[in-house]
Backbone atoms as SQL, in Angstrom:
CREATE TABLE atoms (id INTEGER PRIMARY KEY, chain TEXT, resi INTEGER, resn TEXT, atom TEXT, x REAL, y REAL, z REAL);
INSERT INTO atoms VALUES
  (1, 'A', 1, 'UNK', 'N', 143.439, 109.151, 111.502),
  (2, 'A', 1, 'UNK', 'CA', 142.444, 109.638, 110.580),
  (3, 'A', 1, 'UNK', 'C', 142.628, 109.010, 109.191),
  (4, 'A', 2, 'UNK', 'N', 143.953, 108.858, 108.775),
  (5, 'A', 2, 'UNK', 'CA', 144.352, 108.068, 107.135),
  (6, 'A', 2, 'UNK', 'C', 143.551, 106.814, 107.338),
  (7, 'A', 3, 'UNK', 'N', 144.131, 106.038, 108.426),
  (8, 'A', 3, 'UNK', 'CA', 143.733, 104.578, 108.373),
  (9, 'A', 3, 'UNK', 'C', 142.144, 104.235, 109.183),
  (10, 'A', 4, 'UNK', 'N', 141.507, 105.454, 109.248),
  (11, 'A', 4, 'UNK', 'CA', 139.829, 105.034, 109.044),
  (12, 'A', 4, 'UNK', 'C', 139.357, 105.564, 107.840),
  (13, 'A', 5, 'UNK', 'N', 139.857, 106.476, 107.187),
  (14, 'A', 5, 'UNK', 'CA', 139.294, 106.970, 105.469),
  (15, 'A', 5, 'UNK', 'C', 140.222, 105.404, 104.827),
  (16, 'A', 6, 'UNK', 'N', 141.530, 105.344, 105.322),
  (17, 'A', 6, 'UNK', 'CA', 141.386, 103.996, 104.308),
  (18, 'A', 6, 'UNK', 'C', 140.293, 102.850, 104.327),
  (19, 'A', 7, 'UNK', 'N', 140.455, 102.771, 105.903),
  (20, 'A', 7, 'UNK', 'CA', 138.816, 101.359, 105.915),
  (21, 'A', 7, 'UNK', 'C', 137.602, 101.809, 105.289),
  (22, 'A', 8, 'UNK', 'N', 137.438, 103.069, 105.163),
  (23, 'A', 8, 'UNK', 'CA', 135.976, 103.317, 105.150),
  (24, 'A', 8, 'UNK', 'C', 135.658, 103.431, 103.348),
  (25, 'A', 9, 'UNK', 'N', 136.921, 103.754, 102.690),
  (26, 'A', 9, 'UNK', 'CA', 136.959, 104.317, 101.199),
  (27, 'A', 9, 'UNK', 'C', 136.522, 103.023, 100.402),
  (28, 'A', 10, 'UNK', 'N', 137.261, 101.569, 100.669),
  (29, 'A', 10, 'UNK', 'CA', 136.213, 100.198, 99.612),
  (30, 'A', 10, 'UNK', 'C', 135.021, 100.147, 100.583),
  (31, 'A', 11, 'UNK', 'N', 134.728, 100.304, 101.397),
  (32, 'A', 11, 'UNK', 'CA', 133.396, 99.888, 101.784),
  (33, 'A', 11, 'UNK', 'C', 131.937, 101.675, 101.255),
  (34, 'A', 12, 'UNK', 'N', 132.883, 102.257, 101.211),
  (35, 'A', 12, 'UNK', 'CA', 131.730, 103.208, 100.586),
  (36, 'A', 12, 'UNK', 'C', 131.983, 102.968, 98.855),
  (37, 'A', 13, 'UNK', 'N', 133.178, 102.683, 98.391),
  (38, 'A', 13, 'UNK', 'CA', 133.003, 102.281, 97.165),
  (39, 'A', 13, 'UNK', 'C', 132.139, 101.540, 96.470),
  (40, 'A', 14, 'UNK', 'N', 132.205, 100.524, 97.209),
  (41, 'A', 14, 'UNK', 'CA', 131.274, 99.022, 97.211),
  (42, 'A', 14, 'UNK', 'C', 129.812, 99.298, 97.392),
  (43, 'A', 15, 'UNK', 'N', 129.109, 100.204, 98.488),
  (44, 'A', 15, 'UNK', 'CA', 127.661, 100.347, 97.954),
  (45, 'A', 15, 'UNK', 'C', 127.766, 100.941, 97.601),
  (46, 'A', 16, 'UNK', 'N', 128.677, 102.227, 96.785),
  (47, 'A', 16, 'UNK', 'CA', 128.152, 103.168, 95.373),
  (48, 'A', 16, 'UNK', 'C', 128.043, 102.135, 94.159),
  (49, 'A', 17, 'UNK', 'N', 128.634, 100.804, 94.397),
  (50, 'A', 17, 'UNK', 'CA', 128.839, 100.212, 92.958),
  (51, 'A', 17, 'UNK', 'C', 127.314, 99.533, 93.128),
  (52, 'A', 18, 'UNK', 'N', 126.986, 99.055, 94.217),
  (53, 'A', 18, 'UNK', 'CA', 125.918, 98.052, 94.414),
  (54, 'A', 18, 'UNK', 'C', 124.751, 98.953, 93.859),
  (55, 'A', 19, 'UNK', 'N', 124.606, 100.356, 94.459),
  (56, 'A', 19, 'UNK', 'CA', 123.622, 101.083, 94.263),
  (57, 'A', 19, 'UNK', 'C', 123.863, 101.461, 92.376),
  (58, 'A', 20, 'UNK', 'N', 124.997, 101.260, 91.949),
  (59, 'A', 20, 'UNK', 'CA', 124.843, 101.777, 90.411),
  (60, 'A', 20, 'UNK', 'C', 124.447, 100.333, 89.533),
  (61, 'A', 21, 'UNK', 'N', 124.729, 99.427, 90.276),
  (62, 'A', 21, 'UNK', 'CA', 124.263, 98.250, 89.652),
  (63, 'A', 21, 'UNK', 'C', 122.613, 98.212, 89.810),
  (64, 'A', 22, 'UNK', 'N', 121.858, 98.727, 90.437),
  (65, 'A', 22, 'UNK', 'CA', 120.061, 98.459, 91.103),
  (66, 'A', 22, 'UNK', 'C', 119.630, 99.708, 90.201),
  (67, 'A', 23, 'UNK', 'N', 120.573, 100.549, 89.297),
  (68, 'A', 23, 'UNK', 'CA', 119.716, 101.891, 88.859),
  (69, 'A', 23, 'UNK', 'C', 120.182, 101.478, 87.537),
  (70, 'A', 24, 'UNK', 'N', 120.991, 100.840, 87.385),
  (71, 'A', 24, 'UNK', 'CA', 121.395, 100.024, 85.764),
  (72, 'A', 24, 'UNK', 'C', 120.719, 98.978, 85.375),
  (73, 'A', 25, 'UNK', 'N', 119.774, 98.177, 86.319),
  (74, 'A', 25, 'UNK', 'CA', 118.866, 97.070, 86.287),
  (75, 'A', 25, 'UNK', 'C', 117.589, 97.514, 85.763),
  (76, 'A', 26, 'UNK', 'N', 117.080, 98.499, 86.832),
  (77, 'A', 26, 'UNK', 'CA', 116.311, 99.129, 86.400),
  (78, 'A', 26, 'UNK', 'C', 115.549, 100.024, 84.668),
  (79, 'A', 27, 'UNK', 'N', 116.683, 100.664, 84.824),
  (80, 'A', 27, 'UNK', 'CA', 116.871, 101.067, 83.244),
  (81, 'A', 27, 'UNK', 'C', 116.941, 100.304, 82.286),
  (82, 'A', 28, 'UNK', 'N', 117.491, 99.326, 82.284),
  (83, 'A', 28, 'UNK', 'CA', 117.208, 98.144, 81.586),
  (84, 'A', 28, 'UNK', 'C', 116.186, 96.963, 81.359),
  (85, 'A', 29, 'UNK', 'N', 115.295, 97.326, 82.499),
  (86, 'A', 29, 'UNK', 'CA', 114.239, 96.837, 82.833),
  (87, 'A', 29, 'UNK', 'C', 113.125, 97.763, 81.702),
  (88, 'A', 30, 'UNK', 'N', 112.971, 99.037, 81.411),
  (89, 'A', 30, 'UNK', 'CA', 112.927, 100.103, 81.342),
  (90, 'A', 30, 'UNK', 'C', 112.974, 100.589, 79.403),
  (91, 'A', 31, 'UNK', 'N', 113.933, 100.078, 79.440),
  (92, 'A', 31, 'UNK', 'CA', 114.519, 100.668, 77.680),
  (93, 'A', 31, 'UNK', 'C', 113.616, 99.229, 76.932),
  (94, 'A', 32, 'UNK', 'N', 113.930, 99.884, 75.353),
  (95, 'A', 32, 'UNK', 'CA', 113.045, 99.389, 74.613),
  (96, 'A', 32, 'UNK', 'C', 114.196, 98.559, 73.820),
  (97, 'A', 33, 'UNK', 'N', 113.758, 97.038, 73.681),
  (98, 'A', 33, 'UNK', 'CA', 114.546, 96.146, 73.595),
  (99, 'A', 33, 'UNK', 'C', 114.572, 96.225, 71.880),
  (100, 'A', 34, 'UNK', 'N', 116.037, 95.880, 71.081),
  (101, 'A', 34, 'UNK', 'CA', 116.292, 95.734, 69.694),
  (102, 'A', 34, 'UNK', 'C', 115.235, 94.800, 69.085),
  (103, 'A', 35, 'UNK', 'N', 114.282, 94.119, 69.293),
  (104, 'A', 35, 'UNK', 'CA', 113.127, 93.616, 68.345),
  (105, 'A', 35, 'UNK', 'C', 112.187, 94.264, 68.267),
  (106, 'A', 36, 'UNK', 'N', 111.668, 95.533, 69.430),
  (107, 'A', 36, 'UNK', 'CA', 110.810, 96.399, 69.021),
  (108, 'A', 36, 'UNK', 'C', 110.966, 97.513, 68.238),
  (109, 'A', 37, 'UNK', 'N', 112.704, 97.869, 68.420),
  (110, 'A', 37, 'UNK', 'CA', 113.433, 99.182, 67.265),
  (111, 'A', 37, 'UNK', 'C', 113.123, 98.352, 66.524),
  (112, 'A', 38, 'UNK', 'N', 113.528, 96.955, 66.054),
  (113, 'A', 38, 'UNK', 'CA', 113.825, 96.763, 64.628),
  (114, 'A', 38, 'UNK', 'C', 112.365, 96.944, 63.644),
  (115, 'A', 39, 'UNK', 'N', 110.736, 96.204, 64.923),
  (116, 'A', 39, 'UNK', 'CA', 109.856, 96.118, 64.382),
  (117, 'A', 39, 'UNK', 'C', 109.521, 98.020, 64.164),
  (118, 'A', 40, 'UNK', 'N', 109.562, 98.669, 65.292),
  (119, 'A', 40, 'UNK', 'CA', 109.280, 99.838, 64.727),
  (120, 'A', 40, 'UNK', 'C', 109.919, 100.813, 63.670),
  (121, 'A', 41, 'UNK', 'N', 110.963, 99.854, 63.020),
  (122, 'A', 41, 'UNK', 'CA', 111.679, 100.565, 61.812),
  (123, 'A', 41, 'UNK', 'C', 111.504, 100.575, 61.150),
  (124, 'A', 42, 'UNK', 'N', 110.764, 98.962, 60.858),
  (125, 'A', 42, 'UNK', 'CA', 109.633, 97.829, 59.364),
  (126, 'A', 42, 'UNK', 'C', 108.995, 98.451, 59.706),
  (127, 'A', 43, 'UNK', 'N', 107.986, 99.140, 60.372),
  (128, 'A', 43, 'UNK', 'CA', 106.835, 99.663, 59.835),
  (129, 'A', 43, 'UNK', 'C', 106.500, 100.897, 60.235),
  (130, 'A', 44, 'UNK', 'N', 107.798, 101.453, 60.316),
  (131, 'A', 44, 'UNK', 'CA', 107.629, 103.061, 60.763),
  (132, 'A', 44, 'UNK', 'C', 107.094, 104.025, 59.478),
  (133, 'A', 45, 'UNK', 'N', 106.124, 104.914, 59.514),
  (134, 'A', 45, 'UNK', 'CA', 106.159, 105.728, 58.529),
  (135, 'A', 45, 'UNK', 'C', 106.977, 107.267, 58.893),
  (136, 'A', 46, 'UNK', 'N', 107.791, 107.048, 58.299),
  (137, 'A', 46, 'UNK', 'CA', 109.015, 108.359, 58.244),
  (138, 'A', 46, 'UNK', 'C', 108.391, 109.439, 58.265),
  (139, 'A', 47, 'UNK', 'N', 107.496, 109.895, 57.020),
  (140, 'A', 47, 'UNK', 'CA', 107.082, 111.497, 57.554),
  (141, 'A', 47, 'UNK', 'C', 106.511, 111.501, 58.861),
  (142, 'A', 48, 'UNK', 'N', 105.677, 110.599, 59.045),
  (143, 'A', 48, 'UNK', 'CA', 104.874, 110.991, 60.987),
  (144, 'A', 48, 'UNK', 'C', 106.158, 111.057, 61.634),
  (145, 'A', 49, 'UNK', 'N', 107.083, 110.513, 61.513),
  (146, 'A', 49, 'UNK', 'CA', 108.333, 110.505, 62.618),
  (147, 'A', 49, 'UNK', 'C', 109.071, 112.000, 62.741),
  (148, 'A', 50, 'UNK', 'N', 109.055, 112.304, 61.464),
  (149, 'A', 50, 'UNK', 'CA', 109.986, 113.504, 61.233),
  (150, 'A', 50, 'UNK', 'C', 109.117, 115.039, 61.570),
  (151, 'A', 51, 'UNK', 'N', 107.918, 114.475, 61.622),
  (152, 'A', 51, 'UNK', 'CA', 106.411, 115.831, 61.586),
  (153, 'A', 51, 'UNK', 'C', 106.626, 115.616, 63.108),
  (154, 'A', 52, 'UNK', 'N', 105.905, 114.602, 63.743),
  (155, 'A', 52, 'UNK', 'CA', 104.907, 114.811, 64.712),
  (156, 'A', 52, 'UNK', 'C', 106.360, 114.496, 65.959),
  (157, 'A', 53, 'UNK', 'N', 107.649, 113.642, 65.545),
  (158, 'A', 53, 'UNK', 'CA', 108.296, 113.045, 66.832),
  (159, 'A', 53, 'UNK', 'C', 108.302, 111.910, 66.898),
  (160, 'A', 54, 'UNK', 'N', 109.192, 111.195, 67.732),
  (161, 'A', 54, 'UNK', 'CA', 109.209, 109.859, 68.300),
  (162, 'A', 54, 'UNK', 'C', 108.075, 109.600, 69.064),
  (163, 'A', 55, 'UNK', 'N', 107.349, 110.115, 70.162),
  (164, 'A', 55, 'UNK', 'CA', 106.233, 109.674, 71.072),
  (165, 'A', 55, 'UNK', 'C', 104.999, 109.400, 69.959),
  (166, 'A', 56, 'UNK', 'N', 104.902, 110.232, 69.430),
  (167, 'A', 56, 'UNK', 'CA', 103.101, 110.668, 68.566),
  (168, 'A', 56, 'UNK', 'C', 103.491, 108.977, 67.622),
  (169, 'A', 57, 'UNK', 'N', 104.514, 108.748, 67.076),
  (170, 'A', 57, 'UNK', 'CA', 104.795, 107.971, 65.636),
  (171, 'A', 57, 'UNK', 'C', 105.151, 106.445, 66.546),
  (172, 'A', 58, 'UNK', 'N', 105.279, 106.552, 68.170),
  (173, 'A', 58, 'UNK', 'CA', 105.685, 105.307, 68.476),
  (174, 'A', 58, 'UNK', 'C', 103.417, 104.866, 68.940),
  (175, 'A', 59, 'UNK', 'N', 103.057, 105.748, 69.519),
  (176, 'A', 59, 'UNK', 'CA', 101.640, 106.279, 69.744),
  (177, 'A', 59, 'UNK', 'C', 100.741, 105.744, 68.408),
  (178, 'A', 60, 'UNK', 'N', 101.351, 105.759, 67.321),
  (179, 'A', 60, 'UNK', 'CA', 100.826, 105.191, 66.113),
  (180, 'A', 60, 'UNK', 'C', 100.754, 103.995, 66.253),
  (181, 'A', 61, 'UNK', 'N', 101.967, 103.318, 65.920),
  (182, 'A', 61, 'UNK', 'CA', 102.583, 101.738, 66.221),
  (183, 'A', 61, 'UNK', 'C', 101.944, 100.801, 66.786),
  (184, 'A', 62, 'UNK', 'N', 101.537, 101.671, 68.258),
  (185, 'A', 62, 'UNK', 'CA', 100.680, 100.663, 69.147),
  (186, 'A', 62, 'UNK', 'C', 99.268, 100.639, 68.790),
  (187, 'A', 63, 'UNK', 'N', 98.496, 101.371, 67.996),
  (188, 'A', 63, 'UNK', 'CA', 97.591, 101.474, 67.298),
  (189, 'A', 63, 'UNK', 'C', 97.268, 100.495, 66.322),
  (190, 'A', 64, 'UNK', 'N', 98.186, 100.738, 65.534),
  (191, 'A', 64, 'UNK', 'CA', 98.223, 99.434, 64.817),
  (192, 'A', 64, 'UNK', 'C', 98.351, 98.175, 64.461),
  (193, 'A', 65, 'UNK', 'N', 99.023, 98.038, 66.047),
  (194, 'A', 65, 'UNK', 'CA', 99.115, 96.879, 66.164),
  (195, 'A', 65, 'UNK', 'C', 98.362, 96.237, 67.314),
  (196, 'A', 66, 'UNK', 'N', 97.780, 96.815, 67.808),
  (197, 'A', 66, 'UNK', 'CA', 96.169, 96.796, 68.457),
  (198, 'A', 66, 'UNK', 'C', 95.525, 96.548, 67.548),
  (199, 'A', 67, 'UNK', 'N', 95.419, 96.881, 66.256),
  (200, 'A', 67, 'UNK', 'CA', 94.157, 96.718, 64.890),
  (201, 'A', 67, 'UNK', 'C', 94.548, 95.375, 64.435),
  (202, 'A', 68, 'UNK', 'N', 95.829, 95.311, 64.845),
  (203, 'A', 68, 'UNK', 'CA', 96.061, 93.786, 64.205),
  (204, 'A', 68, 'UNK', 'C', 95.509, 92.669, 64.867),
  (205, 'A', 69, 'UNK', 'N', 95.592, 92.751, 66.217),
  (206, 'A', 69, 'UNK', 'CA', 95.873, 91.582, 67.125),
  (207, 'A', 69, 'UNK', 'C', 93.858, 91.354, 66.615),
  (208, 'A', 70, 'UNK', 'N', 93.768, 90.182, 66.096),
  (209, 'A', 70, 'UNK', 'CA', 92.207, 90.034, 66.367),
  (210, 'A', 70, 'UNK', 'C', 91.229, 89.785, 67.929),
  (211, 'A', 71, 'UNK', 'N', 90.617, 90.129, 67.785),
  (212, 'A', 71, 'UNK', 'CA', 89.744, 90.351, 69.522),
  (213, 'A', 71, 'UNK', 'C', 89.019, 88.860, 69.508),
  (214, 'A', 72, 'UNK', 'N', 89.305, 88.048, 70.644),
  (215, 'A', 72, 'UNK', 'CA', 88.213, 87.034, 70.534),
  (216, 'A', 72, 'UNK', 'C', 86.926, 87.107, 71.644),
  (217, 'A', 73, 'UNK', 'N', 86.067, 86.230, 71.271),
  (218, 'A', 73, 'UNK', 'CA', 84.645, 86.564, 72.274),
  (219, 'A', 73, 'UNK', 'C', 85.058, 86.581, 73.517),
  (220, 'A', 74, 'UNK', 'N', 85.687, 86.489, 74.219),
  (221, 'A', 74, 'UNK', 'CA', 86.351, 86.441, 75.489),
  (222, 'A', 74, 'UNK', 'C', 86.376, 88.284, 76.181),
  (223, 'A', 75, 'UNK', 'N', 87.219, 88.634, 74.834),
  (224, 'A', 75, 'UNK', 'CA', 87.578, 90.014, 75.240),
  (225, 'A', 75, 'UNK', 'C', 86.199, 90.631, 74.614),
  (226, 'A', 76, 'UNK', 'N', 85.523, 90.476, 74.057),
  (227, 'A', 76, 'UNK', 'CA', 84.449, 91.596, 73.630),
  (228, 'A', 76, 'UNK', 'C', 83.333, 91.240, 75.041),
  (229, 'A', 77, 'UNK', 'N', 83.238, 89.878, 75.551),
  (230, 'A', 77, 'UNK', 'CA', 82.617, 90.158, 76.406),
  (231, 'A', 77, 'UNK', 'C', 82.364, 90.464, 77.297),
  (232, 'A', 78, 'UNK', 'N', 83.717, 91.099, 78.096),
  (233, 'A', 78, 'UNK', 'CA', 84.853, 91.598, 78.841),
  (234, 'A', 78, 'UNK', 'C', 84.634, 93.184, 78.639),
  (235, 'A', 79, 'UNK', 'N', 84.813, 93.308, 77.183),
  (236, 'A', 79, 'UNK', 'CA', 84.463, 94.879, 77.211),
  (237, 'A', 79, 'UNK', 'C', 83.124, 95.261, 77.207),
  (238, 'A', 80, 'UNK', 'N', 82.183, 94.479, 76.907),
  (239, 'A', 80, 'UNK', 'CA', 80.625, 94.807, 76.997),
  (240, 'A', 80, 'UNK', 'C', 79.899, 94.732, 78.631),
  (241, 'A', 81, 'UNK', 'N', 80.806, 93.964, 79.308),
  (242, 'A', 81, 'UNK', 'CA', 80.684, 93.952, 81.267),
  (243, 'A', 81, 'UNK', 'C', 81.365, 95.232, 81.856),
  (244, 'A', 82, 'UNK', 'N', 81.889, 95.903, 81.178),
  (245, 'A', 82, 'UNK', 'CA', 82.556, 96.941, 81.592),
  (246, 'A', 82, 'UNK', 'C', 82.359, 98.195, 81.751);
């Protein structure tokens, strides 16, 4: 009984590691990379952050920077087929 829990103990080790490596990929796939903290720091407005939360004030962000991006005839005519 020792020397099949010994065979069996690195090989169940080994796909717990494989499986923690595919849920660590993921998540990382997932999280919000240090150039979007940094951009959402330049142009965070602090009271919305501290009032409304992180979601509502990140919910802003993309707003605004939707207002930025200029629309070309491509996309308006795209949204007028729609």
């Amino acid at each position: 009984m020792q020397g099949l829990a010994g065979l069996l103990f690195p090989a169940v080790l080994m796909l717990f590691a494989i499986a923690m490596d595919k849920v660590q990929n993921s998540l990382d796939r997932l999280s919000v990379s240090r150039a979007h903290v940094e951009e959402f720091l330049a142009d965070a407005d602090v009271s919305n952050l501290a009032k409304d939360g992180l979601p509502s004030a990140l919910d802003e962000l993309r707003t605004r920077r939707t207002r930025l991006i200029p629309e070309t005839d491509e996309d308006v005519a795209v949204t007028r087929a729609s």
